[in-house]
C-alpha positions as CSV (number, residue, x, y, z in Angstrom):
1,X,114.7,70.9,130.0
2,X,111.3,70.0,131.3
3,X,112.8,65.9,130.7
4,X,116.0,66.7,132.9
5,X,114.2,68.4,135.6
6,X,111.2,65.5,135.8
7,X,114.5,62.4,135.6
8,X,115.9,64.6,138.3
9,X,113.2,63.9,140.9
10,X,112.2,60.7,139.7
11,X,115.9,59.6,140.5
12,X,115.5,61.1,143.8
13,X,113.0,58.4,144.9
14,X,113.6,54.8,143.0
15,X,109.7,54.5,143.2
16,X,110.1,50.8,143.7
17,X,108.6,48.8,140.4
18,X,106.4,47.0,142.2
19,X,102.2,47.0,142.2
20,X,100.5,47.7,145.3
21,X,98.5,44.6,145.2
22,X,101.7,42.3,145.5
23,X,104.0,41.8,148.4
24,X,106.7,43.9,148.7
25,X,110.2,42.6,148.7
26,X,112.9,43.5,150.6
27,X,114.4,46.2,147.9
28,X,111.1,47.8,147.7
29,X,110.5,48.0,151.3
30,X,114.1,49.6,151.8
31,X,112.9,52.3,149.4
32,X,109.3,52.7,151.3
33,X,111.4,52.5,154.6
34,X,113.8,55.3,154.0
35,X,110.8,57.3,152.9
36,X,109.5,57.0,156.6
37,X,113.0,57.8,158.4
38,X,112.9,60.9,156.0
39,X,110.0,61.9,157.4
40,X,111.0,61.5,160.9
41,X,114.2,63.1,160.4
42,X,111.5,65.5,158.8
43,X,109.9,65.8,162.1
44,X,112.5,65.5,164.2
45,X,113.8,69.1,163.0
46,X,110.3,70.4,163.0
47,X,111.3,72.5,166.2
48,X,114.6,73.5,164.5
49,X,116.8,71.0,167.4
50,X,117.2,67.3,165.9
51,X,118.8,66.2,169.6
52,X,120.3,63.0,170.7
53,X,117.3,61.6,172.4
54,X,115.1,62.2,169.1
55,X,117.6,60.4,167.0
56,X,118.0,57.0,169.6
57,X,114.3,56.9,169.7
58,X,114.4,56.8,165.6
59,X,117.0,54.8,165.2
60,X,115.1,52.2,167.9
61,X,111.4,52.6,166.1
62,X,113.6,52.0,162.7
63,X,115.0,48.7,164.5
64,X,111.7,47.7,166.3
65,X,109.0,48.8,164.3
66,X,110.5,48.9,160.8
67,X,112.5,45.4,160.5
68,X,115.7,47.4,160.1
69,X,118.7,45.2,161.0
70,X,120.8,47.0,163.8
71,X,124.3,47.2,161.9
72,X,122.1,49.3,158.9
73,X,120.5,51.8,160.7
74,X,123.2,54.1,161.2
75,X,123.4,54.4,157.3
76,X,119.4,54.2,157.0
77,X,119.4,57.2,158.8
78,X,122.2,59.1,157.1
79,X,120.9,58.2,153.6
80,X,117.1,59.7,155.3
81,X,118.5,62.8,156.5
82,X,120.1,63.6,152.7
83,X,116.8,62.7,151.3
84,X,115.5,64.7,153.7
85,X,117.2,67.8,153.0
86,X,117.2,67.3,149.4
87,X,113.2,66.8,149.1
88,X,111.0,69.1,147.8
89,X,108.2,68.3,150.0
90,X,106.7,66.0,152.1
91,X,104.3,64.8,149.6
92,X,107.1,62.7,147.8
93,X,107.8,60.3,150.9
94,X,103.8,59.8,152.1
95,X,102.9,59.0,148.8
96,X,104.8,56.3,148.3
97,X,104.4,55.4,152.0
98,X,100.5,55.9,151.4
99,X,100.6,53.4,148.4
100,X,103.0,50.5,150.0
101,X,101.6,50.0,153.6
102,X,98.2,49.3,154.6
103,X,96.3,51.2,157.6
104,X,97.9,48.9,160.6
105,X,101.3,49.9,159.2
106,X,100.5,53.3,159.0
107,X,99.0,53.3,162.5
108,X,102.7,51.9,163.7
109,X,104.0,54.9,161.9
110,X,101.9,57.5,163.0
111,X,102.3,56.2,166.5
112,X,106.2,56.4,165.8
113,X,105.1,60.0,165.0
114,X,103.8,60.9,168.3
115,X,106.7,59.3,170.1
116,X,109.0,60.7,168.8
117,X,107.3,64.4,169.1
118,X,107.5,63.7,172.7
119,X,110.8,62.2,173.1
120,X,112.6,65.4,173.8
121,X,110.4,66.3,176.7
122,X,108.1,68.7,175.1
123,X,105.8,69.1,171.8
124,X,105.9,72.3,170.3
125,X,102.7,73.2,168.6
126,X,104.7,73.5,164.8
127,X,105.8,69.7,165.7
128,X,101.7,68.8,166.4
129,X,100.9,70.8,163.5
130,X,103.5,68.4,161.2
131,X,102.3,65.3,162.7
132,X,98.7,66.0,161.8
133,X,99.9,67.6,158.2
134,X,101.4,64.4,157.7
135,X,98.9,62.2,158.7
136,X,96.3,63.7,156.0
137,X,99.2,63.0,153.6
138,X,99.2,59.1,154.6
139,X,95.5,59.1,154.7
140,X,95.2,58.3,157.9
141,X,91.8,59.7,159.5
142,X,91.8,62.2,162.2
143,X,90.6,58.9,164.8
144,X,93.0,56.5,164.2
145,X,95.4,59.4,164.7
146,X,94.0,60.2,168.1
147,X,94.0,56.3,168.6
148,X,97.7,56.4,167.7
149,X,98.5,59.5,169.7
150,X,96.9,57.6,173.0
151,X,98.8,54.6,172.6
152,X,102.2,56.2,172.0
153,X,101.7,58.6,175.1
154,X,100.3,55.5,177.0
155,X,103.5,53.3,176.1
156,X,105.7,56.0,176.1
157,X,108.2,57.0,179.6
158,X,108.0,60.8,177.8
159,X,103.9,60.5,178.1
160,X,103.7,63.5,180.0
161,X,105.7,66.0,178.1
162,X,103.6,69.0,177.9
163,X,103.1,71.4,174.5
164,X,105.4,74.0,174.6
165,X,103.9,77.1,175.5
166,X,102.0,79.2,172.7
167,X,105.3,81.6,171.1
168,X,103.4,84.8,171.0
169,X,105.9,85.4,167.4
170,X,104.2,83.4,165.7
């Protein structure tokens, strides 16, 4: 039982076959890629909404940042969101983001991170919370997220969103 449960999840993510110390091909960065959408789609329902504005500014940081051709990103993201909802935890995307990019690419992401955070106008505190989570998972260092956080509030037209007030529920 133990095999069929471990196949299971290793199926989930084709880790790609590939060392870290090569260059990755295109079918190992589709793999790697999805693993970032699935973390923005991730992110993107961190304050339970996933609205139109958060998914056009994911489906432009796939196109822009990410290489992703415009015709495929409709399906990028569909095939993200199921991965997405099927995951376990987070740990499964970041790692094999974490051992396919290096620190610049990571930075793009992270920034990605923050922008999209803001995009709907506001960042609730659980949404900071998941951006920083995830950041320890990539191994990025508290700086370079605070570097990544300026630049994507600095570039962005949402810059001054505000955090949501504190929910007293919580």
């Amino acid at each position: 039982m133990l095999k069929s449960f471990r196949a299971y999840f290793e199926d989930k993510i084709k880790k790609p076959t590939l060392e870290p110390t090569q260059a990755a091909t295109a079918p190992e960065m589709i793999v790697v890629r999805r693993a970032a959408a699935a973390l923005l789609i991730e992110l993107a329902y961190a304050d339970d909404e996933f609205v139109p504005a958060e998914k056009e500014y994911i489906e432009r940081a796939l196109v822009r940042q990410f290489g992703v051709a415009e015709e495929e990103v409709h399906q990028l993201v569909q095939l993200a969101e199921r991965e997405q909802r099927e995951a376990v935890d987070h740990y499964q995307f970041t790692s094999l983001i974490s051992e396919y990019y290096d620190l610049s690419q990571k930075m793009v992401l992270a920034e990605v991170m923050w922008g999209l955070v803001a995009s709907d106008g506001k960042i609730a505190n659980h949404e900071s919370y998941l951006v920083r989570k995830l950041s320890k998972l990539l191994e990025i260092e508290p700086g370079y997220l605070a570097e990544a956080r300026r630049r994507a509030f600095g570039r962005d037209s949402t810059a001054e969103a505000k955090p949501a007030p504190e929910d007293p529920s919580e």
